[in-house]
C-alpha positions, -999 to 999 in steps of 0.1 A, spaced: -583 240 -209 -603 266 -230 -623 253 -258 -638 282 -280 -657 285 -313 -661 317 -330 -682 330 -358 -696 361 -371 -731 376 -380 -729 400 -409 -758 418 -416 -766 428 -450 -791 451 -446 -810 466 -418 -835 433 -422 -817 405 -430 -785 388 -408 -767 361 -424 -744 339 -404 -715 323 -414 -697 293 -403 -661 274 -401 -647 251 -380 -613 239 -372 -589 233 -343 -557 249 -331 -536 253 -304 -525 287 -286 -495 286 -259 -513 269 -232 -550 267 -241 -566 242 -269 -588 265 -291 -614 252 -315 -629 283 -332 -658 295 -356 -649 313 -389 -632 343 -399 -462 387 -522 -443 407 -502 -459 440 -493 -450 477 -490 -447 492 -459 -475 503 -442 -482 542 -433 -480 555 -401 -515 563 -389 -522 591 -364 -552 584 -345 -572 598 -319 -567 577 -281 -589 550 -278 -615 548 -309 -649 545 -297 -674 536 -327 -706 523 -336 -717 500 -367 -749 516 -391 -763 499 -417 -766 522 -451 -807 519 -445 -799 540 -409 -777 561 -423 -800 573 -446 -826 576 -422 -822 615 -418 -836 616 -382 -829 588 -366 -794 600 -375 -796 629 -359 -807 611 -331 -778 585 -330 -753 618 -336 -768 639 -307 -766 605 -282 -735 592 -293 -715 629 -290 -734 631 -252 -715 598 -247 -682 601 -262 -685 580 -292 -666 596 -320 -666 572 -349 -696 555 -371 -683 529 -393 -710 528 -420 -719 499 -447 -717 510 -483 -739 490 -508 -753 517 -533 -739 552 -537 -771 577 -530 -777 610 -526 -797 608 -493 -763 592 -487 -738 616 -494 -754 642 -479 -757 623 -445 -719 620 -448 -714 654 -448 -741 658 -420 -712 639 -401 -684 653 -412 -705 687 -401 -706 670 -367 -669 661 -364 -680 624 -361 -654 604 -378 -665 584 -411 -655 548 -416 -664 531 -447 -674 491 -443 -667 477 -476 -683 443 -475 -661 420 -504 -672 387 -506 -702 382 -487 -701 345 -472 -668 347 -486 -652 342 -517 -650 309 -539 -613 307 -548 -621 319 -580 -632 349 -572 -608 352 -542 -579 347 -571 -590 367 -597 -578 405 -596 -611 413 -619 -637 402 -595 -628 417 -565 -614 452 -582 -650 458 -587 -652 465 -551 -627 499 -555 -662 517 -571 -671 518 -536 -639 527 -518 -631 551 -542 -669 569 -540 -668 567 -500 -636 586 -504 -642 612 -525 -675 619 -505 -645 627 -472 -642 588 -456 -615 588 -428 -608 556 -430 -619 526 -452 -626 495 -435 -625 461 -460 -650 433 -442 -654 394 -456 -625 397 -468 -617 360 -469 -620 324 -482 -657 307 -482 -656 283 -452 -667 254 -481 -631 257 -490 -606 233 -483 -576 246 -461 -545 261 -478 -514 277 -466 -516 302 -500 -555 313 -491 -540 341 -462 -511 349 -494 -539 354 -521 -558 373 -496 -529 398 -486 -527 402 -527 -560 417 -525 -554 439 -494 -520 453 -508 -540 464 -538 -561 486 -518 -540 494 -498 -516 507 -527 -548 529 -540 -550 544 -511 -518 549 -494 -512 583 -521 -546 595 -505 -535 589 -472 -564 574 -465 -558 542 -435 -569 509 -442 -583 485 -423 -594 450 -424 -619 431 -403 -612 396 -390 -629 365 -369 -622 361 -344 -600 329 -346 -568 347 -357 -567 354 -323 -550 324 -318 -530 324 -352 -538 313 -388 -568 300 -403 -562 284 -436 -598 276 -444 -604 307 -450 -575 324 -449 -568 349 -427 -535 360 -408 -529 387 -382 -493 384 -385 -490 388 -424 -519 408 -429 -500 433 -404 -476 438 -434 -500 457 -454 -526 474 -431 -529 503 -408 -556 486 -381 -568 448 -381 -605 451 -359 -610 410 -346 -646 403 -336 -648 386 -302 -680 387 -292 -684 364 -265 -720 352 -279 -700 332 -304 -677 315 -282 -683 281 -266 -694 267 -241 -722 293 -248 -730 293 -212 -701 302 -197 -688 327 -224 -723 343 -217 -711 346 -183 -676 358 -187 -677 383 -213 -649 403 -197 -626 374 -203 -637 360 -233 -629 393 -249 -599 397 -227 -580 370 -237 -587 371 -274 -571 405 -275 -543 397 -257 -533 367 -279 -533 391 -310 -507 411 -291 -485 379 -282 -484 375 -317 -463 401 -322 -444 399 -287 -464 427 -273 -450 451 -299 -485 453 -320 -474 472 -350 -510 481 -360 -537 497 -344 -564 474 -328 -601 483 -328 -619 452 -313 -658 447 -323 -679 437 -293 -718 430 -290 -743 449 -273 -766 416 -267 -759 375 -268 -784 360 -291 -786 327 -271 -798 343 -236 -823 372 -231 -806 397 -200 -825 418 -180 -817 456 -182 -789 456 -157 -776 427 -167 -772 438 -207 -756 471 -192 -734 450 -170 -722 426 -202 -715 456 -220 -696 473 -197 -675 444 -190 -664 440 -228 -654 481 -231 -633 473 -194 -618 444 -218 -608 461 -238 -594 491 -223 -574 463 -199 -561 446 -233 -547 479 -245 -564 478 -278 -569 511 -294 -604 511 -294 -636 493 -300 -661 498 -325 -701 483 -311 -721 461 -328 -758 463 -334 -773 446 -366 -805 465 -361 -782 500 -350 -802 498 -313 -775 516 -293 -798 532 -262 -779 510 -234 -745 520 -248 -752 549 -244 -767 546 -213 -732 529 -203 -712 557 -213 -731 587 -204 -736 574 -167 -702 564 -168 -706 529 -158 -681 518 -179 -641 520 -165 
């Protein structure tokens, strides 16, 4: 029997990670699951894609740092990384010009829209004014040529209590942007913790299956540094990551009708790895989820470090 907590590490800027916590139970076919927090809509547009996303995560701070850009661009073409999804805080100049040094570069631009950090207070969660704000951004990342946009903390504060309306109110708020930008064409999609894995979480309110309505890709976070026992998630990263994936996909009776981009970590916070051993934990979460037939992954550094993914890819150690 598999016990498992989850929760995720949001970084808000290139100096500062905040972590965020919830706890709750639930059970998933055979398994016992314990994991860490994370109106009827339209339908959803059909997204063409390129096979098998490959991304990484920058912070604004990196992507504004004109050369180490250049580096991470040069490195992560050699390597076959096509996508950067990239945090928007503060609309700059240094920033839009980097965007089009990107575009310039064919690399793919993904907008991370952060909503409510920590999460929202129902309040906020359930009032339109508060969280429209946040279109400023989307709208700005679009019109400066985003691919995609990509809505994170998007959820219920884990202080709340449990509700079987937070995932409803939620869906509210992703059917509004996804109605902005569905006559730009422009694909939406949402981040989640990894605990809808194994269905809803009514803390803070998130739901695979309903949120499926109104998105074009849902991207779960299952890094195995947040799963426990910590030990022997540390160990068995290809699983860990494995069988989160493949739960989504039961969901829906193997008929996913979303695309699937699956966050995974480059390091595991509790245990320092020798070289071989970070390459070989890495590589075992890209086989994941290849194996899972998700559509993609998108890496995870807070601090944008992305030398032994690359080293991973280029040397292709990873199949």
């Amino acid at each position: 029997m598999l016990r498992i907590y989850l929760r995720k590490a949001l970084i808000l800027c290139s100096f500062c990670i905040v972590l965020s916590f919830v706890y709750m139970a639930m059970t998933a076919s055979s398994n016992t699951i314990t994991a860490t927090t994370g109106k009827t809509a339209t339908t959803t547009t059909t997204v063409a894609t390129t096979t098998h996303i490959k991304g990484i995560y920058l912070t604004q701070y990196t992507l504004e740092n004109t050369a180490f850009l250049h580096y991470l661009i040069k490195h992560a073409q050699a390597a076959g990384i096509d996508t950067f999804v990239v945090d928007l805080e503060k609309p700059s100049k240094r920033y839009k010009d980097n965007v089009a040094l990107l575009k310039d570069k064919h690399i793919h631009y993904v907008a991370r829209i952060v909503m409510f950090p920590d999460g929202g207070k129902a309040k906020d969660v359930e009032t339109p004014a508060v969280w429209q704000k946040r279109y400023a951004l989307v709208k700005q990342a679009v019109d400066w040529g985003a691919n995609q946009i990509q809505l994170d903390y998007i959820r219920y504060s884990s202080k709340e209590k449990a509700s079987p309306d937070h995932a409803k109110h939620v869906l509210e708020i992703i059917q509004w942007y996804k109605n902005k930008l569905s006559g730009q064409n422009i694909p939406l999609q949402v981040d989640v913790f990894g605990v809808t894995s194994f269905g809803e979480s009514k803390h803070i309110g998130q739901n695979i299956k309903l949120f499926s309505q109104a998105v074009d890709a849902i991207c779960p976070m299952v890094y195995p540094s947040h799963y426990v026992p910590f030990p022997d998630h540390f160990r068995h990263p290809y699983e860990t990551v494995y069988e989160s994936l493949t739960l989504i996909r039961k969901q829906f009776d193997d008929k996913l009708p979303i695309k699937m981009y699956a966050y995974i970590e480059l390091s595991n916070y509790h245990y320092p790895m020798s070289h071989q051993k970070t390459l070989a934990y890495i590589r075992a979460q890209i086989k994941a989820v290849k194996e899972a037939n998700a559509d993609g992954w998108y890496a995870w550094s807070p601090h944008n470090r992305y030398d032994n993914l690359f080293y991973v890819l280029e040397n292709k150690l990873a199949k």
